[in-house]
C-alpha positions in Angstrom: -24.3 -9.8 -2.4 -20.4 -10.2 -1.7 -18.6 -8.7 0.6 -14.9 -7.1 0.5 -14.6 -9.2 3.7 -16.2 -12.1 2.5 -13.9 -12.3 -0.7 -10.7 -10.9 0.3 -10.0 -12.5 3.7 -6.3 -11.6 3.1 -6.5 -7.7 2.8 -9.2 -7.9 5.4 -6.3 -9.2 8.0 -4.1 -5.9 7.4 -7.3 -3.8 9.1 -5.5 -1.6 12.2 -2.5 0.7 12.3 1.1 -0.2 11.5 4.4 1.9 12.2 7.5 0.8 10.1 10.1 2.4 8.2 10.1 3.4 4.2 13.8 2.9 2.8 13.9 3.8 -1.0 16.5 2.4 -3.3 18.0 2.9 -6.9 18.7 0.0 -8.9 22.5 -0.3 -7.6 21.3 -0.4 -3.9 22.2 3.2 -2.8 19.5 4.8 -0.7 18.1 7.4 -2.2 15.5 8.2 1.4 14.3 6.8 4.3 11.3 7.7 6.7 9.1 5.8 9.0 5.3 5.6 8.7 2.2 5.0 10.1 -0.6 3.2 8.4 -4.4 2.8 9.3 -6.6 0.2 7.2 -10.3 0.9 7.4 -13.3 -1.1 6.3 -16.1 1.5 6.9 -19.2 0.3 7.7 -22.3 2.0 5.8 -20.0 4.1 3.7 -19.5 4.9 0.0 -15.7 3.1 0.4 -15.4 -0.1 1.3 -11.4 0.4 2.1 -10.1 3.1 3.7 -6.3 4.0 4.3 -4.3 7.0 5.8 -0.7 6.9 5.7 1.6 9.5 7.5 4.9 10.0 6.6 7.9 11.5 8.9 11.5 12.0 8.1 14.3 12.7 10.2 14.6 16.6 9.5 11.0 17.1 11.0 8.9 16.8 6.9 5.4 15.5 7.5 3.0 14.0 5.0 -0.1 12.3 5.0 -2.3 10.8 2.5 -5.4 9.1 2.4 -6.6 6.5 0.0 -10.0 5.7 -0.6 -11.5 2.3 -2.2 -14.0 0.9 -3.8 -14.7 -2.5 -4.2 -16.0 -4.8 -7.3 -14.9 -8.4 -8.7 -12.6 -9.5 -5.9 -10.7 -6.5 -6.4 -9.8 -3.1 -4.9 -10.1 -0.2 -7.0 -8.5 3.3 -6.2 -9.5 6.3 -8.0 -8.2 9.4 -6.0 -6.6 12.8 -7.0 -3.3 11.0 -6.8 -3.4 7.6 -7.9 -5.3 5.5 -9.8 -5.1 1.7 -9.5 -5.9 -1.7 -8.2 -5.2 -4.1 -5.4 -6.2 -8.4 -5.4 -5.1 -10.9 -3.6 -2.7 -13.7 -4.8 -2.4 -16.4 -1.9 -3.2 -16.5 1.6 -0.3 -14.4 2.3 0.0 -11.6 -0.2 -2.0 -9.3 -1.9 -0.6 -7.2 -5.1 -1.6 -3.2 -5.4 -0.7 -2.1 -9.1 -0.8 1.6 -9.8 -0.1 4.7 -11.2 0.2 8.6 -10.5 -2.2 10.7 -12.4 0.5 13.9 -12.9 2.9 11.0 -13.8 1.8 9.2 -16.5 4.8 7.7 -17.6 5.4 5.8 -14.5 3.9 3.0 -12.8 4.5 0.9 -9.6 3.5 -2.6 -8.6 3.7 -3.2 -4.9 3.8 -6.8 -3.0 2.3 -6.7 0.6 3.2 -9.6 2.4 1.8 -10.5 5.8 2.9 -13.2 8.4 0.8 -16.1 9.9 0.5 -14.3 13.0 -0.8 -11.3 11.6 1.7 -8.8 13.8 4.5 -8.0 10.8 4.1 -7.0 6.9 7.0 -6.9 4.7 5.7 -4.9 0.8 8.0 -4.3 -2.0 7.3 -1.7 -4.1 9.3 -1.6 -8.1 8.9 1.3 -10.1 8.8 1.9 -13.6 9.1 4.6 -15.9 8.9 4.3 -19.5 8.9 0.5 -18.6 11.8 0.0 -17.3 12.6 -0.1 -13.5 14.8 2.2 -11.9 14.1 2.2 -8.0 12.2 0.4 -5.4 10.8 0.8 -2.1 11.2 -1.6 0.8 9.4 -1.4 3.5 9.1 -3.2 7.2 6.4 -2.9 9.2 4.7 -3.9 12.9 1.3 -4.2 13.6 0.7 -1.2 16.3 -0.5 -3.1 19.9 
């Protein structure tokens, strides 16, 4: 039988915590928000996930949030089905893995996220575009260090 780590050695090297900073964008380049964040990637052992991710959220005027995303894994992909989101992550090189997906209470929107990370394993760049309707309007850029 397969393995998550076996088959997606690239999503496998983003397991630990990150700190970076969120900065959202329209389609002219204004900033619509910015907040750092703090990322944990899991691969529980013995558990009904094989992926595991919290992300916490903090702005500037003290607003917390954290959410956790649980995934399954099938087919050298990443499946999440959560009260949130629905979607799926695979990998495209030896770089770069691609997370596609959706918000349940939104379904006429959409995002497809790029994660890249660097030889060295210590910095992530990800991309995120979203659509509604099909047609972009913002994105989400997003720089991040691998916490020592």
């Amino acid at each position: 039988m397969s393995t998550i780590k076996e088959e997606m050695p690239v999503l496998v090297r983003h397991e630990g915590d990150w700190i970076g900073t969120y900065t959202l964008i329209n389609t002219e380049g204004k900033i619509l928000d910015k907040h750092e964040s703090h990322l944990t990637c899991q691969f529980p052992q013995n558990d009904v996930y094989s992926y595991y991710q919290i992300n916490r959220y903090k702005w500037s005027d003290g607003k917390q949030e954290e959410h956790q995303f649980p995934g399954t894994y099938r087919d050298k992909t990443l499946w999440f089905d959560t009260e949130r989101i629905l979607g799926k992550a695979w990998e495209v090189d030896d770089a770069t893995v691609i997370l596609y997906f959706s918000y349940k209470m939104m379904p006429e929107m959409h995002l497809y996220e790029m994660i890249n990370i660097s030889p060295c394993n210590r910095y992530r760049s990800r991309t995120w575009h979203w659509f509604k309707n099909h047609q972009i309007y913002q994105r989400t850029l997003i720089q991040e260090e691998r916490m020592r």
